[in-house]
Each structure stands twice: as structure tokens, then as C-alpha cells.
PDB file as gemmi writes it, atoms N, CA and C in Angstrom:
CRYST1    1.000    1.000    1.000  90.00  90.00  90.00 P 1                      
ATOM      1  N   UNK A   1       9.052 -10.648  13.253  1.00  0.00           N  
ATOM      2  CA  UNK A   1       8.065 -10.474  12.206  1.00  0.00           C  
ATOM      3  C   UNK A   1       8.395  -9.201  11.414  1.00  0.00           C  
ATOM      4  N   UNK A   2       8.754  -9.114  10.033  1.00  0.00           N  
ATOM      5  CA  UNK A   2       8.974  -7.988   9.677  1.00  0.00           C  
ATOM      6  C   UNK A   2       7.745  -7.120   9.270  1.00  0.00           C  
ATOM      7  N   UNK A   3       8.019  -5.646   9.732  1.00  0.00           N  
ATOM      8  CA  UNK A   3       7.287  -5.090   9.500  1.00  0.00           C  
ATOM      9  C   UNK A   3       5.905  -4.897  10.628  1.00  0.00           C  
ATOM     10  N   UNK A   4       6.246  -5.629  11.698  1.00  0.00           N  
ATOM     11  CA  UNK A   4       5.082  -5.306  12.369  1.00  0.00           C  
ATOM     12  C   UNK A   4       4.820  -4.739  12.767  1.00  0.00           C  
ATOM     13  N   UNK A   5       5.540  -3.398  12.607  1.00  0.00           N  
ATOM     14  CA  UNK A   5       4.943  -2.156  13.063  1.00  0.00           C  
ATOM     15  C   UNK A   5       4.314  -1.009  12.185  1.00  0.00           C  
ATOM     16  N   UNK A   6       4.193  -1.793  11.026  1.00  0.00           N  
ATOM     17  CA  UNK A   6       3.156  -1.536  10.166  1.00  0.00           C  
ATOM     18  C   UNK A   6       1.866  -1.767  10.055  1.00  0.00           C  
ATOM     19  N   UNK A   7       1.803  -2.402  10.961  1.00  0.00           N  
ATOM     20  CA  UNK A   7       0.063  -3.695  10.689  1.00  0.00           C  
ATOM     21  C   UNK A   7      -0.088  -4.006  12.024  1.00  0.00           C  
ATOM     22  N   UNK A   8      -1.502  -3.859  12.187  1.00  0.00           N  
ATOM     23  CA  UNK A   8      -2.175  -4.440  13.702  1.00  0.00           C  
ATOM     24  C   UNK A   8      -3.661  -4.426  13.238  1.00  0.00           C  
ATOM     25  N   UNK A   9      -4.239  -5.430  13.667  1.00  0.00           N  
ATOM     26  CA  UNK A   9      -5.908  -5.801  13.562  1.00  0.00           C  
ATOM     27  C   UNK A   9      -5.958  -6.233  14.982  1.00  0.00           C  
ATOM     28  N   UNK A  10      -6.841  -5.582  15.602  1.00  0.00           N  
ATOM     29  CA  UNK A  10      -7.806  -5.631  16.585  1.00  0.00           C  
ATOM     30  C   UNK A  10      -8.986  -5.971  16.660  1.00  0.00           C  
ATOM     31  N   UNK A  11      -9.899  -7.621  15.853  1.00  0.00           N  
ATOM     32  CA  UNK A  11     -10.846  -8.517  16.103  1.00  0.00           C  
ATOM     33  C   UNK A  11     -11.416  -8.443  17.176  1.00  0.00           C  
ATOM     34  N   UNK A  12     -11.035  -7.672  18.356  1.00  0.00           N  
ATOM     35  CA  UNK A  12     -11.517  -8.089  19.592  1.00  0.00           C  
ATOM     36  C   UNK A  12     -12.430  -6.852  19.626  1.00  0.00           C  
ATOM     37  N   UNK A  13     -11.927  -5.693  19.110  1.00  0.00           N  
ATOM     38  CA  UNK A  13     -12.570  -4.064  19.227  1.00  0.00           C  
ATOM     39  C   UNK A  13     -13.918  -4.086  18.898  1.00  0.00           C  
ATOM     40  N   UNK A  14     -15.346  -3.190  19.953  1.00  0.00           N  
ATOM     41  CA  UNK A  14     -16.462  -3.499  19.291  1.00  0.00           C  
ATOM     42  C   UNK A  14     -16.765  -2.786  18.656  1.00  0.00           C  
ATOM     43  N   UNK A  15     -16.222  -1.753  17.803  1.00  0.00           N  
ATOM     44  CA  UNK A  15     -15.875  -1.196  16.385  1.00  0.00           C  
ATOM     45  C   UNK A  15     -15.721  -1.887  15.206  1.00  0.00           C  
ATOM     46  N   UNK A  16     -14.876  -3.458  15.319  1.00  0.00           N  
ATOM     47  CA  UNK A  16     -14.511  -4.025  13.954  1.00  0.00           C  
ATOM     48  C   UNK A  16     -15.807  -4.989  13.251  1.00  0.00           C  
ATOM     49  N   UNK A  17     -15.509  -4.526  11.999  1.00  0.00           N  
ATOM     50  CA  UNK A  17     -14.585  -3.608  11.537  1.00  0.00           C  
ATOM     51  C   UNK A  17     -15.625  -2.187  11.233  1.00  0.00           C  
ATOM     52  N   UNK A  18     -14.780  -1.416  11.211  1.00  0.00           N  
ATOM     53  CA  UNK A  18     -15.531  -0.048  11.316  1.00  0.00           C  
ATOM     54  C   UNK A  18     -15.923   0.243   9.690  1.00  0.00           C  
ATOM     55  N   UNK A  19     -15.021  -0.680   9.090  1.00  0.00           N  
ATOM     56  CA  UNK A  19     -15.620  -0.351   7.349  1.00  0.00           C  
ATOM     57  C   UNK A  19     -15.448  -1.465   6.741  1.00  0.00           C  
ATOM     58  N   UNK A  20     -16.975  -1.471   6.120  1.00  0.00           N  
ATOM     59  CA  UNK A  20     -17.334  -2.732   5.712  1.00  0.00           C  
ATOM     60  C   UNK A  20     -16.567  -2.811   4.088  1.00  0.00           C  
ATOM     61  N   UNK A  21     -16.260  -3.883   3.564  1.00  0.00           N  
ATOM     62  CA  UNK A  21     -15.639  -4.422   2.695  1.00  0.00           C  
ATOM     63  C   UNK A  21     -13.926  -4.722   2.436  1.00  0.00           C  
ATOM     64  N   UNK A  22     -13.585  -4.228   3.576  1.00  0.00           N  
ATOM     65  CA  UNK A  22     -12.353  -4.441   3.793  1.00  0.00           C  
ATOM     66  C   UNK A  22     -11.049  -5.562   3.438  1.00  0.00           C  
ATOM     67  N   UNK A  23     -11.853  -6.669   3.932  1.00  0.00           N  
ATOM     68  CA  UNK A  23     -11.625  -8.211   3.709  1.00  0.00           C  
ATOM     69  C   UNK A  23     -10.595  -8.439   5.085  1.00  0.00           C  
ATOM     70  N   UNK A  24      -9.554  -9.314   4.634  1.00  0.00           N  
ATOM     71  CA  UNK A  24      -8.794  -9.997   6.170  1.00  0.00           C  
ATOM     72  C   UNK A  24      -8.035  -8.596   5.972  1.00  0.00           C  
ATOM     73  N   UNK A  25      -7.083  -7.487   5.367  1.00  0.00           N  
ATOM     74  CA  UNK A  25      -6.087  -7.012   5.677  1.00  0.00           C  
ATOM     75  C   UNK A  25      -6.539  -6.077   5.999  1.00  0.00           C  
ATOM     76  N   UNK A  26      -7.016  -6.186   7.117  1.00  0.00           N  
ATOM     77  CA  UNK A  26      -7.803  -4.768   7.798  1.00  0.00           C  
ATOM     78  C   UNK A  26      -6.748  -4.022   8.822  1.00  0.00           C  
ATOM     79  N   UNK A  27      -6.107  -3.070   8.555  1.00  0.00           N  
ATOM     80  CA  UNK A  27      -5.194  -2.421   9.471  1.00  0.00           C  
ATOM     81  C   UNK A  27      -5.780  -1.304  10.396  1.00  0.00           C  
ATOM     82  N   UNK A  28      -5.864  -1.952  11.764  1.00  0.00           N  
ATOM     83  CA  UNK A  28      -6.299  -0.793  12.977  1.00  0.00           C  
ATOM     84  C   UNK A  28      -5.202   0.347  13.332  1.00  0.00           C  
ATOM     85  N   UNK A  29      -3.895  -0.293  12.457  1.00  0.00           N  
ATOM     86  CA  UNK A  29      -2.520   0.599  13.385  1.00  0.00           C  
ATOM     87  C   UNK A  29      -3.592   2.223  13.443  1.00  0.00           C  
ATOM     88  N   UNK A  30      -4.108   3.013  12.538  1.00  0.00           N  
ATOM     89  CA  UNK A  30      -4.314   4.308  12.382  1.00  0.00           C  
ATOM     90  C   UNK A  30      -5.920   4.296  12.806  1.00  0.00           C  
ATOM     91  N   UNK A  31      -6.290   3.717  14.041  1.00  0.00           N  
ATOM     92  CA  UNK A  31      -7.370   3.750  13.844  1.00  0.00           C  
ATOM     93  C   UNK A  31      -8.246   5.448  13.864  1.00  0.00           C  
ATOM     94  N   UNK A  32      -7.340   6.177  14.525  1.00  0.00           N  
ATOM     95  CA  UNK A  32      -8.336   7.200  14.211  1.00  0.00           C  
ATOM     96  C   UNK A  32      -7.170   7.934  13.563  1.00  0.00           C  
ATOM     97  N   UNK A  33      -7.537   8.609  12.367  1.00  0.00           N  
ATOM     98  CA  UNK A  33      -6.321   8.412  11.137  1.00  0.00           C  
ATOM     99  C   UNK A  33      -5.909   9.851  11.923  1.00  0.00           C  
ATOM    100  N   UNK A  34      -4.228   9.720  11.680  1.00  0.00           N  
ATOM    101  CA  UNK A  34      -3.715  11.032  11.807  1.00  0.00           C  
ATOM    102  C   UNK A  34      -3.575  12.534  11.304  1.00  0.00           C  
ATOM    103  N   UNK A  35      -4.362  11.944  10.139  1.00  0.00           N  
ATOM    104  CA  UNK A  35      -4.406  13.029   8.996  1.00  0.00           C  
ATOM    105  C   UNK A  35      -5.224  13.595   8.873  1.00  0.00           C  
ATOM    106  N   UNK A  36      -6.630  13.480  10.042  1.00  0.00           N  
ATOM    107  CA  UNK A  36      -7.520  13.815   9.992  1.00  0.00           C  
ATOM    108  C   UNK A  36      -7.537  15.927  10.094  1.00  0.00           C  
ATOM    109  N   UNK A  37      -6.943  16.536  10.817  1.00  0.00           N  
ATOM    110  CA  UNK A  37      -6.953  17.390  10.912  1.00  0.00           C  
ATOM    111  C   UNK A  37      -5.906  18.424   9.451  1.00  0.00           C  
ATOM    112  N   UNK A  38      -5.721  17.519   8.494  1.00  0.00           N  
ATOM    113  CA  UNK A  38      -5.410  18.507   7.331  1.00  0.00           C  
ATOM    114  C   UNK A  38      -6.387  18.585   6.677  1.00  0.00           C  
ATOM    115  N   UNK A  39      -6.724  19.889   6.351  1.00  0.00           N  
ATOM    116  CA  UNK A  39      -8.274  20.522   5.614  1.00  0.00           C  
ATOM    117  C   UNK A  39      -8.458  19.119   4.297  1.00  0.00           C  
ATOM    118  N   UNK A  40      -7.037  19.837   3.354  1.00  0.00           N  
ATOM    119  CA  UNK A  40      -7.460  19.941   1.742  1.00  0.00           C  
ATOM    120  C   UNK A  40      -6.377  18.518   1.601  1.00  0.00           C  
ATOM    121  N   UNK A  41      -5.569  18.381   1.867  1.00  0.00           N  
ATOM    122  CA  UNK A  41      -3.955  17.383   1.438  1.00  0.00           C  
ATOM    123  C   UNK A  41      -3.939  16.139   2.094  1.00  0.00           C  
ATOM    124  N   UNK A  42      -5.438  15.615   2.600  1.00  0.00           N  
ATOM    125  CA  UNK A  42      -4.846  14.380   3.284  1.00  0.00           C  
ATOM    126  C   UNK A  42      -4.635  13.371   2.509  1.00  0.00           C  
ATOM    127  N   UNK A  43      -5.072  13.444   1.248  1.00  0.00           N  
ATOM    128  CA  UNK A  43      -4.766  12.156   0.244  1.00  0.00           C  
ATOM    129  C   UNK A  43      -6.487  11.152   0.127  1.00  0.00           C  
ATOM    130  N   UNK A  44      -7.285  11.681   0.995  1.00  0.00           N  
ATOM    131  CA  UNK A  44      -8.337  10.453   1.901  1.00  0.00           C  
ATOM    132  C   UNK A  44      -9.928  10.930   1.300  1.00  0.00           C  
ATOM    133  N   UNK A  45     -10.516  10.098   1.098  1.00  0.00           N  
ATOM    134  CA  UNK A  45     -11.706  10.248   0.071  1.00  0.00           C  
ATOM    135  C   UNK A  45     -12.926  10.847   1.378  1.00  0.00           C  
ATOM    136  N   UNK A  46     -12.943  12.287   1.580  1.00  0.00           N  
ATOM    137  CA  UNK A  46     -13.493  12.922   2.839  1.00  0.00           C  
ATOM    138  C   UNK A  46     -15.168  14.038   2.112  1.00  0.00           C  
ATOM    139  N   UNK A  47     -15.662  13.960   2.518  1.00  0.00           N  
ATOM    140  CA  UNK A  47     -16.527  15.131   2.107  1.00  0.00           C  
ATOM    141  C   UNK A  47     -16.563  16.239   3.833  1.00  0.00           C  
ATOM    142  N   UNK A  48     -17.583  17.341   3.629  1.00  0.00           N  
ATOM    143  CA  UNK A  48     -17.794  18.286   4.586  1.00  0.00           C  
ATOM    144  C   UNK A  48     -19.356  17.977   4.227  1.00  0.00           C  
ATOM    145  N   UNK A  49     -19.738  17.768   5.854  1.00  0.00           N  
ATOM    146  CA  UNK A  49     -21.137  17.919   6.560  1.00  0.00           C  
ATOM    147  C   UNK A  49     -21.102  19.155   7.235  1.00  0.00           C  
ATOM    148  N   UNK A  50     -22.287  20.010   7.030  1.00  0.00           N  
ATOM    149  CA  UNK A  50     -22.638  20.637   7.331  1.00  0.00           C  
ATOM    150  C   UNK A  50     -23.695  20.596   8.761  1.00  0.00           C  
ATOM    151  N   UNK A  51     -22.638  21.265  10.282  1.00  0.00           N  
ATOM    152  CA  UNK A  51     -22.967  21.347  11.258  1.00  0.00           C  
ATOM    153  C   UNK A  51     -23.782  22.588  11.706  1.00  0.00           C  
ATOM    154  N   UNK A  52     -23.778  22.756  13.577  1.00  0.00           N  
ATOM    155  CA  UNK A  52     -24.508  23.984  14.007  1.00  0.00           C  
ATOM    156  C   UNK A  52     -23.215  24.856  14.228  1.00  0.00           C  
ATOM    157  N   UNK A  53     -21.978  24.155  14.341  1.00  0.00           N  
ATOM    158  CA  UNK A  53     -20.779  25.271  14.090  1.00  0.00           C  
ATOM    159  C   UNK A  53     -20.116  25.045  12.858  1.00  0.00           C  
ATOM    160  N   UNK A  54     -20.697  25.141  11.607  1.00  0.00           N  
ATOM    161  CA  UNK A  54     -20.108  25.326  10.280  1.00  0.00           C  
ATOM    162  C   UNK A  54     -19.717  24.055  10.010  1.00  0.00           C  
ATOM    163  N   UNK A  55     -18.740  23.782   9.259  1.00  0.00           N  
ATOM    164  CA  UNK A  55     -18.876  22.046   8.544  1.00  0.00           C  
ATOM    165  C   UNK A  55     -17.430  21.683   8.981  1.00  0.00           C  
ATOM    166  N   UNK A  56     -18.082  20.092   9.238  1.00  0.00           N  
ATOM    167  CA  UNK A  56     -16.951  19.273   9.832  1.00  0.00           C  
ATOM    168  C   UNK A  56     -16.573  18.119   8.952  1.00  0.00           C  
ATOM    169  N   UNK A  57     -15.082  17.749   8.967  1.00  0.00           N  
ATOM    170  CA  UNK A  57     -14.806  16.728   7.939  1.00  0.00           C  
ATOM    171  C   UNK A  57     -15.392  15.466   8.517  1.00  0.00           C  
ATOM    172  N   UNK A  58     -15.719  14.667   7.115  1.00  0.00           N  
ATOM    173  CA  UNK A  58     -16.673  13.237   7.548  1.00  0.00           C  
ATOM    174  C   UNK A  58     -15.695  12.604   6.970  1.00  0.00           C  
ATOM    175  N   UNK A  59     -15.142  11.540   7.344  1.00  0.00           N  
ATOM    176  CA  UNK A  59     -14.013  10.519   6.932  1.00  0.00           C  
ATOM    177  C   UNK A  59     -14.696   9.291   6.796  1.00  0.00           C  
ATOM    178  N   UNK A  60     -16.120   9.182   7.030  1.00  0.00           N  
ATOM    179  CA  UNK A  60     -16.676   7.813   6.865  1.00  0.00           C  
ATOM    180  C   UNK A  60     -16.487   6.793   5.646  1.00  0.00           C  
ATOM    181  N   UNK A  61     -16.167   7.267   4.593  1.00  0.00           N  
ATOM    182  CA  UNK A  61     -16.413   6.867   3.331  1.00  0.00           C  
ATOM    183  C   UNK A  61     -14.636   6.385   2.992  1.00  0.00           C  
ATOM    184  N   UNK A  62     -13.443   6.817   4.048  1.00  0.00           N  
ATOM    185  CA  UNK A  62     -12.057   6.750   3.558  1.00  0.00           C  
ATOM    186  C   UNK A  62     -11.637   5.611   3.992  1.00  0.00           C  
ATOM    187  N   UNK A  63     -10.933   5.163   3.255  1.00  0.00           N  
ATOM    188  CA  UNK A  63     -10.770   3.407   3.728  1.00  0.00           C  
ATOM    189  C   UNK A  63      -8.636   3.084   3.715  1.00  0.00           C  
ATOM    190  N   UNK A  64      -8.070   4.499   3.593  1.00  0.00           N  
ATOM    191  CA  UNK A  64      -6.968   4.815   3.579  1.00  0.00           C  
ATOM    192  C   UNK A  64      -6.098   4.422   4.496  1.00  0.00           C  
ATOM    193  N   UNK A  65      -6.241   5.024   5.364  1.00  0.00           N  
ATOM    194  CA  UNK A  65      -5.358   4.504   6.931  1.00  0.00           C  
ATOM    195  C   UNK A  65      -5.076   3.351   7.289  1.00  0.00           C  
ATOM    196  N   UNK A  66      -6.341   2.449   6.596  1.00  0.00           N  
ATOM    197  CA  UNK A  66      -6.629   0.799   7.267  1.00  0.00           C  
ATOM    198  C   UNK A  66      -6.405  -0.211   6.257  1.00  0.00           C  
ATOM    199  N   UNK A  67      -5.471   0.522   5.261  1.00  0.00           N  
ATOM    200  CA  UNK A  67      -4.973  -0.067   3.891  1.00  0.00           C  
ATOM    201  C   UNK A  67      -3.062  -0.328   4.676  1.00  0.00           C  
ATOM    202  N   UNK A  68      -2.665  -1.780   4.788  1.00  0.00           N  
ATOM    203  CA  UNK A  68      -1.222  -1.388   5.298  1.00  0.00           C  
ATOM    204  C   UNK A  68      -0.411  -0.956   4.351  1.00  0.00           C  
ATOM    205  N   UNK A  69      -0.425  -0.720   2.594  1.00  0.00           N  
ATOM    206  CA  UNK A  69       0.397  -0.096   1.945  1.00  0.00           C  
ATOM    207  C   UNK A  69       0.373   1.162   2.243  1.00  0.00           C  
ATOM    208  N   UNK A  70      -0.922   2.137   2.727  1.00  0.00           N  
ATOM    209  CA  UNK A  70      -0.409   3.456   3.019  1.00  0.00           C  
ATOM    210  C   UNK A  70      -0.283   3.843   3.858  1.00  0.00           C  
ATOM    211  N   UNK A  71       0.896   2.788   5.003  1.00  0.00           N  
ATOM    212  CA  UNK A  71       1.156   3.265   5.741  1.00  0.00           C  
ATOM    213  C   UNK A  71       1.984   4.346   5.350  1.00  0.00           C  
ATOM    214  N   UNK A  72       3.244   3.993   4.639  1.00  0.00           N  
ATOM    215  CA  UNK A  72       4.616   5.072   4.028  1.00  0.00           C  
ATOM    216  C   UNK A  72       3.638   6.511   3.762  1.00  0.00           C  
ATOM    217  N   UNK A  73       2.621   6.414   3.469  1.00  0.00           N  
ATOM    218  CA  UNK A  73       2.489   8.190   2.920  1.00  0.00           C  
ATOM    219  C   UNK A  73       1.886   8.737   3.835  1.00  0.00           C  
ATOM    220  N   UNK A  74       1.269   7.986   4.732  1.00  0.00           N  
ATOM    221  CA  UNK A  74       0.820   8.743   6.240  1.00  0.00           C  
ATOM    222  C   UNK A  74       2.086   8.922   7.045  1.00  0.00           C  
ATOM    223  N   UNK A  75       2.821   8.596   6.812  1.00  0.00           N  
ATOM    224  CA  UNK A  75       4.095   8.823   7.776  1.00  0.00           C  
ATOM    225  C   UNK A  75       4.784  10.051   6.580  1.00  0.00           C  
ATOM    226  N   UNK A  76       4.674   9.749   5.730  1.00  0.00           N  
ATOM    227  CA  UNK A  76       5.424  11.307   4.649  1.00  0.00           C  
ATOM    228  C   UNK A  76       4.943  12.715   5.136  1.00  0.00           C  
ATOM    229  N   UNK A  77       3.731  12.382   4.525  1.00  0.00           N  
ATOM    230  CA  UNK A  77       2.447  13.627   5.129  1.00  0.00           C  
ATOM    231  C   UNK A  77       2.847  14.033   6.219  1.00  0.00           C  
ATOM    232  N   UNK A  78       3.116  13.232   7.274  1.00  0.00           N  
ATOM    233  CA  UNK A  78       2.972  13.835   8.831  1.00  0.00           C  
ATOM    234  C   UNK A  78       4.085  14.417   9.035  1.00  0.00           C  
ATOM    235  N   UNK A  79       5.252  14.235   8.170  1.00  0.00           N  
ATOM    236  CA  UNK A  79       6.432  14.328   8.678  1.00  0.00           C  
ATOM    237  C   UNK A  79       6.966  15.714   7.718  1.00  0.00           C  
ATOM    238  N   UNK A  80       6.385  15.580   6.716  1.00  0.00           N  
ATOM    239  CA  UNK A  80       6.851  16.925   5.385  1.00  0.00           C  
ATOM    240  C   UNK A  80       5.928  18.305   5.729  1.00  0.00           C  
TER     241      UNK A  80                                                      
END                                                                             
């Protein structure tokens, strides 16, 4: 299969899908995205909630990771 190590959906997870409107090409490969720990450069549509230890990134709203075209720039990012 080419490319299958680009793409994985996990239907069975009682998470899915974790974001609604997705449609069938829902990619779990990143399920908890790797990019999460860059402040400002992850590319990923993030705001800051404000916690009891100062503000934490909310990724709820990013639908990036679980897109299989970006896989290539999550692998750039991680790697540059």
C-alpha cells in the first residue's frame, strides 16, 4: 500500500473521532500531535487558556495533524 505510513484511522478508539467535521480522511497517525510543545511555530490553529499555573496551549480547535497532507510539514518542523 503506498504510503501507509502516512495514514492510519482508528474507528475502534473511544475518542473517534475527536474532531467533529472531519469526514472519512480522518488521520489518527499524530494522534496526540507532535508539535504540540512548540510555543509560537507549530503551523496549528491553537489559542492559550488561562490556568492556576499560567496558560496552557489548547489545540482543541486544530484539525492539522489529522489532515494526511500535513503529514510532510510535521515531519519538516520536527526535524529543522
Amino acid at each position: 500500500m503506498k504510503n501507509s505510513h502516512r495514514f492510519f484511522k482508528n474507528t475502534d478508539c473511544q475518542y473517534f473521532p475527536c474532531h467533529d467535521g472531519m469526514g472519512d480522511n480522518f488521520n489518527c497517525l499524530f494522534c496526540f500531535c507532535p508539535l504540540y510543545l512548540m510555543e509560537e511555530n507549530c503551523g496549528g490553529n491553537f489559542t492559550y487558556i488561562e490556568t492556576q499555573n499560567g496558560k496552557t496551549k489548547d489545540c482543541t480547535n486544530c484539525k492539522l495533524p489529522h489532515i494526511p497532507e500535513y503529514y510532510d510539514d510535521i515531519i519538516k518542523k520536527l526535524f529543522s
